[in-house]
C-alpha positions as CSV (number, residue, x, y, z in Angstrom):
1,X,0.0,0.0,0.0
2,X,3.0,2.1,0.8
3,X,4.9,1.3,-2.4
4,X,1.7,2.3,-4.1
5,X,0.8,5.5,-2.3
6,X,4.7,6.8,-3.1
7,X,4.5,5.2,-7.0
8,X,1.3,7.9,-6.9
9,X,2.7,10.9,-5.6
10,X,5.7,10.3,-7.6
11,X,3.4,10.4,-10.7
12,X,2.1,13.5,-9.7
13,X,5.3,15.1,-9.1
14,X,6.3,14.5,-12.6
15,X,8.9,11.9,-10.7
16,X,8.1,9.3,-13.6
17,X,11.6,6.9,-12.8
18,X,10.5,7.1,-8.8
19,X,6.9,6.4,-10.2
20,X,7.8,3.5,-12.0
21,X,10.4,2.0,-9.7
22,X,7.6,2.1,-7.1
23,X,4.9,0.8,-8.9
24,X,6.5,-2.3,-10.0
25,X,8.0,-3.0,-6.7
26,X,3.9,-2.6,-5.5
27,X,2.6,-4.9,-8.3
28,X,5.7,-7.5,-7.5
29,X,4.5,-7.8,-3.9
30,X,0.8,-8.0,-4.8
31,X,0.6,-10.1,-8.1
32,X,-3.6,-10.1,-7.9
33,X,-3.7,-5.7,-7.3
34,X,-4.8,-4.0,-10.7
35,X,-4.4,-0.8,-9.2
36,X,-0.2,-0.6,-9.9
37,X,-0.5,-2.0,-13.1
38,X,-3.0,0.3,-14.8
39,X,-0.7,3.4,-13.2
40,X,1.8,1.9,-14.9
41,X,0.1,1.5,-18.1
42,X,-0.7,5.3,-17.8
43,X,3.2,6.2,-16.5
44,X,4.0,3.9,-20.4
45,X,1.4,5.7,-22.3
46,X,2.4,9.4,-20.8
47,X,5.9,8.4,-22.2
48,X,5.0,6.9,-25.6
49,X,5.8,3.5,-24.7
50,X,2.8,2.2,-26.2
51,X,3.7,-1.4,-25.9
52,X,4.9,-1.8,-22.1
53,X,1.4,0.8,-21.8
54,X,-0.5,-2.4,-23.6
55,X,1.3,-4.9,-21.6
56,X,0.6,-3.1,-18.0
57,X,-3.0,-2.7,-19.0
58,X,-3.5,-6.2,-20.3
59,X,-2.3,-7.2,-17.1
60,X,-4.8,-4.7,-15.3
61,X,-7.7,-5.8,-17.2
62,X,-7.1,-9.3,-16.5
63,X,-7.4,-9.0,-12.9
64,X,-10.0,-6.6,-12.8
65,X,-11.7,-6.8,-16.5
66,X,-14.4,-4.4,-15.4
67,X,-12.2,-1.4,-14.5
68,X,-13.0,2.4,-15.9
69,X,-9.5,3.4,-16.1
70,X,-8.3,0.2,-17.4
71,X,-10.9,0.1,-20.3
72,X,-9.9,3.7,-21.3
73,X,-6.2,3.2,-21.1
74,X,-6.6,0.0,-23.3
75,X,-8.4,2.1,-25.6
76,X,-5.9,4.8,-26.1
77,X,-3.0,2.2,-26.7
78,X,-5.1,0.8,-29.6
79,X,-6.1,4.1,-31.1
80,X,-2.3,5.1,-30.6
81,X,-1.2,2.1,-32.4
82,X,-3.8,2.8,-35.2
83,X,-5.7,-0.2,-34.1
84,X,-8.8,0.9,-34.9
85,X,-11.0,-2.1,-34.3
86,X,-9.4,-3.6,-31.1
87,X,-9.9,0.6,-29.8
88,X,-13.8,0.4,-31.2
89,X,-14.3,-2.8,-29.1
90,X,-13.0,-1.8,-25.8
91,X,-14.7,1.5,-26.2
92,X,-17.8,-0.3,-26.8
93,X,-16.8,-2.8,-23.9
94,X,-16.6,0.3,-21.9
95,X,-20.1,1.6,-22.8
96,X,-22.2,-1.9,-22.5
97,X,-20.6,-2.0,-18.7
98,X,-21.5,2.0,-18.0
99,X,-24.4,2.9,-19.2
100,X,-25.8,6.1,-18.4
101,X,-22.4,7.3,-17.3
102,X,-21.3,10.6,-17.2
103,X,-18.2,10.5,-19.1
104,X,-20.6,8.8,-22.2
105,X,-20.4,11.2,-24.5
106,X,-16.1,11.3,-24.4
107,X,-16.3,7.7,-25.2
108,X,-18.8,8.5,-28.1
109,X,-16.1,10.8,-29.2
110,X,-13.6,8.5,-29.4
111,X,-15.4,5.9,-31.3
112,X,-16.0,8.7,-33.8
113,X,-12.6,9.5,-34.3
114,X,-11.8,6.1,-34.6
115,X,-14.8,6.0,-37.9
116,X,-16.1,3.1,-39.4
């Protein structure tokens, strides 16, 4: 819990090498937390590493396949990546599981940018 508070704060304080150190020390010690893994996938994204991002959130989503931030960070990598489909289906993942949600109408954005 400590590891992950610190792999937080770091995040916020732009501290992304403390962030990461941290955060993969936290998701070492508890293999079944989603919660390191999907900062992780957003510390991988922030720096363009799309492909540790898709690995971290992979991870996240298959311990907890239902998770907001997971979804949208899965999302992202695949747009990123220009995978267009893979992007459409997790965003449409994301809106069968939220319905009525607040943040609907961002997801319908992104599955226009993504078109057909």
């Amino acid at each position: 819990r400590r590891l992950l508070r610190r792999g937080e704060q770091s995040l916020e304080n732009g501290k992304l090498s403390d962030a990461k150190k941290a955060l993969m020390e936290a998701a070492a010690m508890k293999p079944k937390a989603h919660k390191p893994r999907v900062l992780l996938g957003y510390l991988e994204l922030n720096r363009g590493n799309l492909g540790q991002a898709l690995k971290a959130f992979r991870a996240a989503n298959r311990l907890k396949p239902r998770d907001r931030q997971t979804l949208l960070g899965l999302g992202s990598v695949y747009a990123k990546q220009g995978k267009k489909a893979d992007a459409r289906k997790i965003y449409e993942r994301y809106q069968s599981y939220f319905k009525g949600a607040s943040d609907q109408r961002t997801i319908e954005n992104r599955l226009e940018k993504l078109g057909k």
